[in-house]
Every structure is written in structure tokens, then in C-alpha cells.
OpenMM code with the backbone's topology and positions (N, CA, C; nanometers):
from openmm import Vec3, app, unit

residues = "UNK UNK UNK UNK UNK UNK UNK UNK UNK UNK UNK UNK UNK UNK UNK UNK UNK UNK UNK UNK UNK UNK UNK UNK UNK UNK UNK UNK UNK UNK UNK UNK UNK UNK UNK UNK UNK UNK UNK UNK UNK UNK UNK UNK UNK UNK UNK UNK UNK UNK UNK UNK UNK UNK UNK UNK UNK UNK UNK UNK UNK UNK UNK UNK UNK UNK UNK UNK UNK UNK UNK UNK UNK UNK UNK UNK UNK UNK UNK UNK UNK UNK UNK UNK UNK UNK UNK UNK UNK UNK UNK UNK UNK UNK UNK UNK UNK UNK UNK UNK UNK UNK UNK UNK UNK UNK UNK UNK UNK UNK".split()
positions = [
    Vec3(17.6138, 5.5567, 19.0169),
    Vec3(17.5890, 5.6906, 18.9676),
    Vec3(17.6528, 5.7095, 18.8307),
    Vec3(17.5792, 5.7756, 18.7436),
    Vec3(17.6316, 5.8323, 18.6099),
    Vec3(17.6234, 5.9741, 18.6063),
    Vec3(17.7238, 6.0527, 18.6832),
    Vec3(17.7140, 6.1945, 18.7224),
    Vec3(17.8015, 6.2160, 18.5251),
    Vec3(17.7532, 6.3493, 18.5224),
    Vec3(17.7791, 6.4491, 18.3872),
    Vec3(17.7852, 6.5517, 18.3946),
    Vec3(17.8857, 6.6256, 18.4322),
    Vec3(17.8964, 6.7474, 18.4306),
    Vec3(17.9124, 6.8281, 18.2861),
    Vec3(17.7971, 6.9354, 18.2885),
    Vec3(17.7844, 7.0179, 18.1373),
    Vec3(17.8653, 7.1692, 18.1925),
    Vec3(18.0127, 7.2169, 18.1763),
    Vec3(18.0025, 7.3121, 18.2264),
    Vec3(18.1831, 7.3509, 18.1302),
    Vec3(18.2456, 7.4769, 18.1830),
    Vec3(18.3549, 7.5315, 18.1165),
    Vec3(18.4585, 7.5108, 18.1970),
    Vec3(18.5806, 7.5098, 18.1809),
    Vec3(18.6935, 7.5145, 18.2321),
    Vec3(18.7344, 7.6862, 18.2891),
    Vec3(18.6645, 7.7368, 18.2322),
    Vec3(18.7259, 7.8652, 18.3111),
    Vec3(18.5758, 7.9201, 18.3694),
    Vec3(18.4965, 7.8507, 18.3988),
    Vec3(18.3720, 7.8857, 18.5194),
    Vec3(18.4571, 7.7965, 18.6475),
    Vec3(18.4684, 7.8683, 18.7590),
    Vec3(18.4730, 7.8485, 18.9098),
    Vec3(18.4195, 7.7789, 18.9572),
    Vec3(18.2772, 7.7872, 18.9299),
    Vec3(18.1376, 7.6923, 18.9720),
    Vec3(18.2109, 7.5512, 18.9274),
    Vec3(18.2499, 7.5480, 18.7974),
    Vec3(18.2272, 7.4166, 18.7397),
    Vec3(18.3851, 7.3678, 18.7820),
    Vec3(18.4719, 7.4240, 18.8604),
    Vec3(18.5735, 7.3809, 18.8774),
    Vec3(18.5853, 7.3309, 19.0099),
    Vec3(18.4724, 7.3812, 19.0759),
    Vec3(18.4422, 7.3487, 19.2083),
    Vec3(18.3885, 7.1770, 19.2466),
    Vec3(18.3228, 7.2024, 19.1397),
    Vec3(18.2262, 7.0583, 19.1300),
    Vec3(18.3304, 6.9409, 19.0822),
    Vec3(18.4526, 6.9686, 19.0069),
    Vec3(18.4669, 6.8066, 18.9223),
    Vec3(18.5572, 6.8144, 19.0484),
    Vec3(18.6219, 6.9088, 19.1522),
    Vec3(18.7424, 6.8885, 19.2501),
    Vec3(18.6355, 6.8371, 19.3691),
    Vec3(18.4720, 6.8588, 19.3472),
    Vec3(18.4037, 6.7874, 19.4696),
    Vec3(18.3703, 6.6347, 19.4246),
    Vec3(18.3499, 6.6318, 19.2927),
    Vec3(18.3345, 6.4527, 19.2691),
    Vec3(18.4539, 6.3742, 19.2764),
    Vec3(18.5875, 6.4500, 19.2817),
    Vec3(18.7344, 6.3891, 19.2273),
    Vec3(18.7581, 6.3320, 19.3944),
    Vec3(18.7377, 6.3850, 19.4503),
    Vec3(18.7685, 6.3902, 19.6127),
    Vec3(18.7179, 6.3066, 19.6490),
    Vec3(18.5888, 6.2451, 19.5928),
    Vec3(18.4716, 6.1416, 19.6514),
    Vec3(18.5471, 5.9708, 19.5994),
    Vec3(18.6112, 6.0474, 19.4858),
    Vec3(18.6135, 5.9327, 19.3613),
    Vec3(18.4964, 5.9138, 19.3367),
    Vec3(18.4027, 5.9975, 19.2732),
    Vec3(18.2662, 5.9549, 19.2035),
    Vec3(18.3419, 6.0061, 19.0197),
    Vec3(18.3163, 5.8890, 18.9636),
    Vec3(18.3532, 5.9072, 18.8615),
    Vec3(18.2274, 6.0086, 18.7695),
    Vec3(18.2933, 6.1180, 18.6319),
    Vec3(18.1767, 6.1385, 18.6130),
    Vec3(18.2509, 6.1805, 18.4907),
    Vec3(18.1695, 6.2375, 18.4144),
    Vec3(18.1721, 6.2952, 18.2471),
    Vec3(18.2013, 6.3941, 18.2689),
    Vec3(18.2955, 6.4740, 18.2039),
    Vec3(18.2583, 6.6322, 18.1592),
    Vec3(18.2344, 6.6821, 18.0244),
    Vec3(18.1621, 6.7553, 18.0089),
    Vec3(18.1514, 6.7756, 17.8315),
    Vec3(18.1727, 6.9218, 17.8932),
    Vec3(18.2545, 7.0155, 17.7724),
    Vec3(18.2780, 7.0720, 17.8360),
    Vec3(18.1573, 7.1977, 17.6962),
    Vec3(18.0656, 7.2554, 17.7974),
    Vec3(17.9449, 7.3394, 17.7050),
    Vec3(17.9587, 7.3740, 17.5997),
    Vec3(18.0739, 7.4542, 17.6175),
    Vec3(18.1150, 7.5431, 17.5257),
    Vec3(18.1976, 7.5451, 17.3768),
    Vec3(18.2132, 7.3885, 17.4145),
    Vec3(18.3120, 7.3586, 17.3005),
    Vec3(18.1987, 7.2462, 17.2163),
    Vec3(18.1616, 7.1773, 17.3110),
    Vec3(18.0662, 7.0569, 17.3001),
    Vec3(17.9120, 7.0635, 17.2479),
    Vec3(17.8904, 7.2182, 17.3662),
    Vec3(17.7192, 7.2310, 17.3499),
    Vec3(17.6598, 7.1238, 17.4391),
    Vec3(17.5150, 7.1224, 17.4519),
    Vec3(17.4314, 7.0554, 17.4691),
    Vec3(17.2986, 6.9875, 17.4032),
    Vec3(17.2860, 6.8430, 17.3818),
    Vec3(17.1948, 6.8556, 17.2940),
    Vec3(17.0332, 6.8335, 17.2841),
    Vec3(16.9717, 6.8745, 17.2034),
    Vec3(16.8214, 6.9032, 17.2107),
    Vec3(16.7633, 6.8366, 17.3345),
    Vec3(16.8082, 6.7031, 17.3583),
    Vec3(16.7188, 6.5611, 17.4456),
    Vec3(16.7850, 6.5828, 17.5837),
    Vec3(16.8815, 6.6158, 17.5970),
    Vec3(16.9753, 6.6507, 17.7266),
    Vec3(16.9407, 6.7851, 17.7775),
    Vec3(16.9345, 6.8604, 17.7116),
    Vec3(16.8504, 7.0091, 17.7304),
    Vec3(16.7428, 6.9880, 17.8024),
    Vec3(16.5904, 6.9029, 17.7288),
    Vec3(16.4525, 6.9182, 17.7578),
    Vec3(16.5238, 6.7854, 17.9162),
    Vec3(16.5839, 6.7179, 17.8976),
    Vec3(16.6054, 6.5982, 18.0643),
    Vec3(16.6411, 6.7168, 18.1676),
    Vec3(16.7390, 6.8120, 18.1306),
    Vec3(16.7735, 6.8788, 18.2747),
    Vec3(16.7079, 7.0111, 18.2678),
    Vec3(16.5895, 7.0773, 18.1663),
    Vec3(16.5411, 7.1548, 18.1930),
    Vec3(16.4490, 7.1149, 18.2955),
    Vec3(16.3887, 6.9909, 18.2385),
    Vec3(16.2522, 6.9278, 18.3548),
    Vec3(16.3291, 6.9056, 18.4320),
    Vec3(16.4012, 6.8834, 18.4647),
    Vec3(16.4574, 6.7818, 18.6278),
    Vec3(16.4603, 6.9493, 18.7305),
    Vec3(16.5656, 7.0735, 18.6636),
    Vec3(16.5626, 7.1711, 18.7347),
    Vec3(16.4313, 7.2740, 18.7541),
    Vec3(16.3595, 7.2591, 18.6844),
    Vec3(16.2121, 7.3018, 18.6858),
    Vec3(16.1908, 7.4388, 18.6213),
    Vec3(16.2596, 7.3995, 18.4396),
    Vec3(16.2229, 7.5038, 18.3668),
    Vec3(16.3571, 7.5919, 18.2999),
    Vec3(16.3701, 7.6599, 18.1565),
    Vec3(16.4370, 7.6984, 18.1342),
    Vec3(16.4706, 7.8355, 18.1636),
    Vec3(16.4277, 7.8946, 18.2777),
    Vec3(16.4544, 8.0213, 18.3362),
    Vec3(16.5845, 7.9901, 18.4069),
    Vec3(16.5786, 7.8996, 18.5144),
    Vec3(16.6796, 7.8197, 18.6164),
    Vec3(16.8334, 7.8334, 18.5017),
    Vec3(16.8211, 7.7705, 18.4236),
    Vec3(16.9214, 7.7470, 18.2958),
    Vec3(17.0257, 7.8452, 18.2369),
    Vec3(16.9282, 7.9726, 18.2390),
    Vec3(16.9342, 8.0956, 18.1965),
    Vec3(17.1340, 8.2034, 18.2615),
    Vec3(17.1777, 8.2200, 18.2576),
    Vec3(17.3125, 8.2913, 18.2625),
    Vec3(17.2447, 8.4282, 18.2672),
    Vec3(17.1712, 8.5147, 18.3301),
    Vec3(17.1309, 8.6845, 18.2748),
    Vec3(17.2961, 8.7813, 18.2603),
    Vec3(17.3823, 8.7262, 18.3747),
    Vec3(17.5237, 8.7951, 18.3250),
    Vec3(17.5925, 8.7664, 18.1996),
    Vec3(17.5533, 8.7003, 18.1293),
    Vec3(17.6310, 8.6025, 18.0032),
    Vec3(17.6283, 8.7309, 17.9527),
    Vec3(17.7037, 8.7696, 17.8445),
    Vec3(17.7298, 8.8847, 17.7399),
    Vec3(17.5765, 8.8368, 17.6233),
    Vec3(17.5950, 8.6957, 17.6133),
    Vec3(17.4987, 8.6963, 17.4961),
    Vec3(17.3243, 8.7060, 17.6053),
    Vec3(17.3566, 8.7231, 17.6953),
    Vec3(17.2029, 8.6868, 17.7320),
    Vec3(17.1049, 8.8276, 17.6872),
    Vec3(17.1154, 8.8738, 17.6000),
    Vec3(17.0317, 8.9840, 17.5537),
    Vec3(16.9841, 8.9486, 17.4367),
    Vec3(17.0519, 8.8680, 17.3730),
    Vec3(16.9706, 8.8162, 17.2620),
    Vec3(16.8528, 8.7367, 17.2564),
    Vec3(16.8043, 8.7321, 17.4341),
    Vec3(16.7532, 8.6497, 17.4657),
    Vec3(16.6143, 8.7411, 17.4046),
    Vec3(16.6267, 8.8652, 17.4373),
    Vec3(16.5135, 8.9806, 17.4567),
    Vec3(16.3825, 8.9468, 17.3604),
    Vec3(16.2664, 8.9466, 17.3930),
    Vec3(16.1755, 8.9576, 17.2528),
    Vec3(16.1452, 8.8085, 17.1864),
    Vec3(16.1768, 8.6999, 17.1858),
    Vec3(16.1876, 8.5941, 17.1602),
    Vec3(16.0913, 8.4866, 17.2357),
    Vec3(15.9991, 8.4344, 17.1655),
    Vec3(15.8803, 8.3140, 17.1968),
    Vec3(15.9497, 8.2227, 17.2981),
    Vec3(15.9198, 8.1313, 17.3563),
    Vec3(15.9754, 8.0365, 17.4576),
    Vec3(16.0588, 7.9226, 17.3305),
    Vec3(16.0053, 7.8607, 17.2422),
    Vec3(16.0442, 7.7731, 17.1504),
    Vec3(16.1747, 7.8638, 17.1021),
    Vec3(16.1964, 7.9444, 17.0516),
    Vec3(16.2805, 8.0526, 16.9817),
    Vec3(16.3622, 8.0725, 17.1131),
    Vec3(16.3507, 8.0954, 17.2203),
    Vec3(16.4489, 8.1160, 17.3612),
    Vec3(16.5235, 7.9751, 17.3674),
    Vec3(16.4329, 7.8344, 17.3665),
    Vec3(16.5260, 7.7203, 17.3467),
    Vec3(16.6086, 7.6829, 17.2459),
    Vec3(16.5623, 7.7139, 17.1287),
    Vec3(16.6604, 7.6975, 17.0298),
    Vec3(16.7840, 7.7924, 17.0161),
    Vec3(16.7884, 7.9168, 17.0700),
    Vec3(16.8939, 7.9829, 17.0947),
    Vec3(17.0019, 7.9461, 17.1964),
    Vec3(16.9195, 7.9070, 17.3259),
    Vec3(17.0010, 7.8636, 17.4390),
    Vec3(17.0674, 7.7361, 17.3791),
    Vec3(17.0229, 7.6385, 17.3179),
    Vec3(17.0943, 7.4959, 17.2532),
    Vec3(17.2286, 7.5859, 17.1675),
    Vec3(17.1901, 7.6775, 17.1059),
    Vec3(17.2651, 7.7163, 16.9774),
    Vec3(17.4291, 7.7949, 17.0716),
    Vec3(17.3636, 7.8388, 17.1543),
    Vec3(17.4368, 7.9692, 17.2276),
    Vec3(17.4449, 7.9391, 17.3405),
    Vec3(17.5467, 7.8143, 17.4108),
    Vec3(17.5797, 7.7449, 17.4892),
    Vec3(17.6358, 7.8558, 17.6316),
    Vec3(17.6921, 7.9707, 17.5788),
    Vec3(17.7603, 8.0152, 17.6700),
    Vec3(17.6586, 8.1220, 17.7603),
    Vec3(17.5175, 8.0979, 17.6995),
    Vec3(17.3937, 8.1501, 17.8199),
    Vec3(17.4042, 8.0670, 17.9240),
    Vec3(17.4169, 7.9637, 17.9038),
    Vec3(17.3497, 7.8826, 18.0332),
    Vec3(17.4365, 7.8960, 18.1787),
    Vec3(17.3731, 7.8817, 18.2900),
    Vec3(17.4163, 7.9162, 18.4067),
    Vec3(17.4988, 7.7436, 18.4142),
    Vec3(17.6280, 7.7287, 18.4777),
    Vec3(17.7056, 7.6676, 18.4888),
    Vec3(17.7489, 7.6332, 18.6598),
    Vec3(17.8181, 7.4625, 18.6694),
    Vec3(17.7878, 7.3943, 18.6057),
    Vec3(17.6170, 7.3273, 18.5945),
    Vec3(17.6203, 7.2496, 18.4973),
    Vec3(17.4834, 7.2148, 18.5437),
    Vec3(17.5356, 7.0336, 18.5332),
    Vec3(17.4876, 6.9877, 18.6665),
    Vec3(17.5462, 6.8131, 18.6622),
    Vec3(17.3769, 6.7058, 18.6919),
    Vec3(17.4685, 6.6811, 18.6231),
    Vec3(17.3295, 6.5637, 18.6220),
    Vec3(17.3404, 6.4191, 18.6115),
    Vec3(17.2411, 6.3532, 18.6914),
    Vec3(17.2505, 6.1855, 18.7483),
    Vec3(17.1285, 6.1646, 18.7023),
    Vec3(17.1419, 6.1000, 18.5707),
    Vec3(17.0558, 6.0343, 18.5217),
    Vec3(16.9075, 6.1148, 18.5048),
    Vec3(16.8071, 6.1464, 18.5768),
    Vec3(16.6748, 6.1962, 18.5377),
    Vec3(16.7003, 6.3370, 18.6075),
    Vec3(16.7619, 6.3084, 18.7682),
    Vec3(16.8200, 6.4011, 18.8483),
    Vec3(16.8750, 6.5120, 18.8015),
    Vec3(16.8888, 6.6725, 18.7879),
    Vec3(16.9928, 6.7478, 18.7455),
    Vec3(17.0516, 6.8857, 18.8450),
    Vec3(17.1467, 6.9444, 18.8145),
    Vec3(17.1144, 7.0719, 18.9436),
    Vec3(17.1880, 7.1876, 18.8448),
    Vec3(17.1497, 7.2863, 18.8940),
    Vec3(17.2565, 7.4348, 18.7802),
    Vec3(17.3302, 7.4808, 18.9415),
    Vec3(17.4439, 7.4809, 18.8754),
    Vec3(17.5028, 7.5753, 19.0143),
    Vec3(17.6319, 7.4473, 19.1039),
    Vec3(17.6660, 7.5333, 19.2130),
    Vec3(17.6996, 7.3987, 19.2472),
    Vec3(17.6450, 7.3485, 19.3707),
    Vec3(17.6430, 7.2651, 19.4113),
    Vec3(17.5556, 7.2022, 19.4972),
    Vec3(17.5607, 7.0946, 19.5712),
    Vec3(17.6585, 7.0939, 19.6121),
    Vec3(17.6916, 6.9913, 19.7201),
    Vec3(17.6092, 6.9071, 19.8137),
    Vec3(17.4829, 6.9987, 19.8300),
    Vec3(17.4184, 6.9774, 19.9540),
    Vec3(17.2908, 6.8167, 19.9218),
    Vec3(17.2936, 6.8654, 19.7535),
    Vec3(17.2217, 6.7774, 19.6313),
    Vec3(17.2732, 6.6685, 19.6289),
    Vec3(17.4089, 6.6729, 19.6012),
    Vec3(17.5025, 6.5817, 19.5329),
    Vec3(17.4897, 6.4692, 19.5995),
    Vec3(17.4791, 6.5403, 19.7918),
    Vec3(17.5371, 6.4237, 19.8114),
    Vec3(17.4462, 6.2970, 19.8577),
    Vec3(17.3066, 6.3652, 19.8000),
    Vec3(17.1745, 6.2607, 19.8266),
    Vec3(17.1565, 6.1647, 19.7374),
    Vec3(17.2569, 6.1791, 19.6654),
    Vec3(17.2534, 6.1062, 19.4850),
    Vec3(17.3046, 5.9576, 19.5178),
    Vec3(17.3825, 5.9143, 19.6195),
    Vec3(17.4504, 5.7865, 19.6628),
    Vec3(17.3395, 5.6942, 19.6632),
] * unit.nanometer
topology = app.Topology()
chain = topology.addChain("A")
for resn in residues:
    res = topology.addResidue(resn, chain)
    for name in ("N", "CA", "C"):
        topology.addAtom(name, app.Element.getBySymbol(name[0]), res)
């Protein structure tokens, strides 16, 4: 497995997840979103894998209003730009990805 976790240090979700891979000893990445971002090719891999950039979407985020009014192309280039929309963590195995946390996923990944 090449697990990657895209997520923040002060999201819960995402603190949940590296203390559920640490426990396994599944080794994995963290980048951490917010500091790091995500980029263009890693975006379009775990938008398709989760089925679409709605899934992706944070609607509680403070910035998620800027979302308002904006073409689908213009919604992705913001979400790349404006890391702290996206719903967290989001981990991903290779083609595989999940938003949230998800244990129930994870553990089909072996």
C-alpha cells in the first residue's frame, strides 16, 4: 500500500485516520492541505476515484461561499487554490481515494 493522507493537523477527521494507520503500522504520507495544497493531477485522481468534486467540497469551510456563481472549471481552480474548502481527510491508495474517515474502506485496501 501507498496510503497519502491530504488533510490538517487541527481537523479531528484527519487525526483520526493517521492514529488508525499508525496502529496498523500501515505506513503512509501526510501532506498536510493547508500548508502544502493539492495538486492539479492529484485533485482530478481523487476527484474521479470519490465520484466528483461535490464529495470534495467543505460547505462549512468559511471560504466555501466563494464557491457561489462560479462555472465547474472556475469551482476547480479555486478549490486547488483554496485548499481549506475541501472536506478532510481525504486518503488515498494509489487510484483508490475516500473524503472523510473511513475505516470501513481502509480496511479493504490490504
Amino acid at each position: 500500500m501507498n496510503i497519502q493522507i491530504f488533510g490538517s493537523n487541527k481537523c479531528f477527521d484527519t487525526k483520526k485516520a493517521i492514529r488508525y494507520f499508525k496502529e496498523r503500522r500501515i505506513k503512509f504520507q501526510l501532506i498536510d492541505i493547508l500548508d502544502k495544497g493539492i495538486s492539479k493531477g492529484e485533485y482530478r485522481s481523487v476527484s474521479n476515484a470519490v465520484g466528483g468534486m461535490d464529495v470534495l467540497i467543505n460547505e462549512k469551510s468559511k471560504d466555501y461561499p466563494m464557491l457561489n456563481h462560479l462555472l465547474k472549471d472556475q469551482k476547480e481552480q479555486l478549490l486547488i487554490e483554496t485548499p481549506s474548502i475541501f472536506n478532510t481527510p481525504i486518503v488515498r491508495n494509489g487510484r483508490q481515494a475516500t473524503v472523510g474517515y473511513k475505516p470501513e474502506v481502509w480496511k479493504s485496501w490490504n
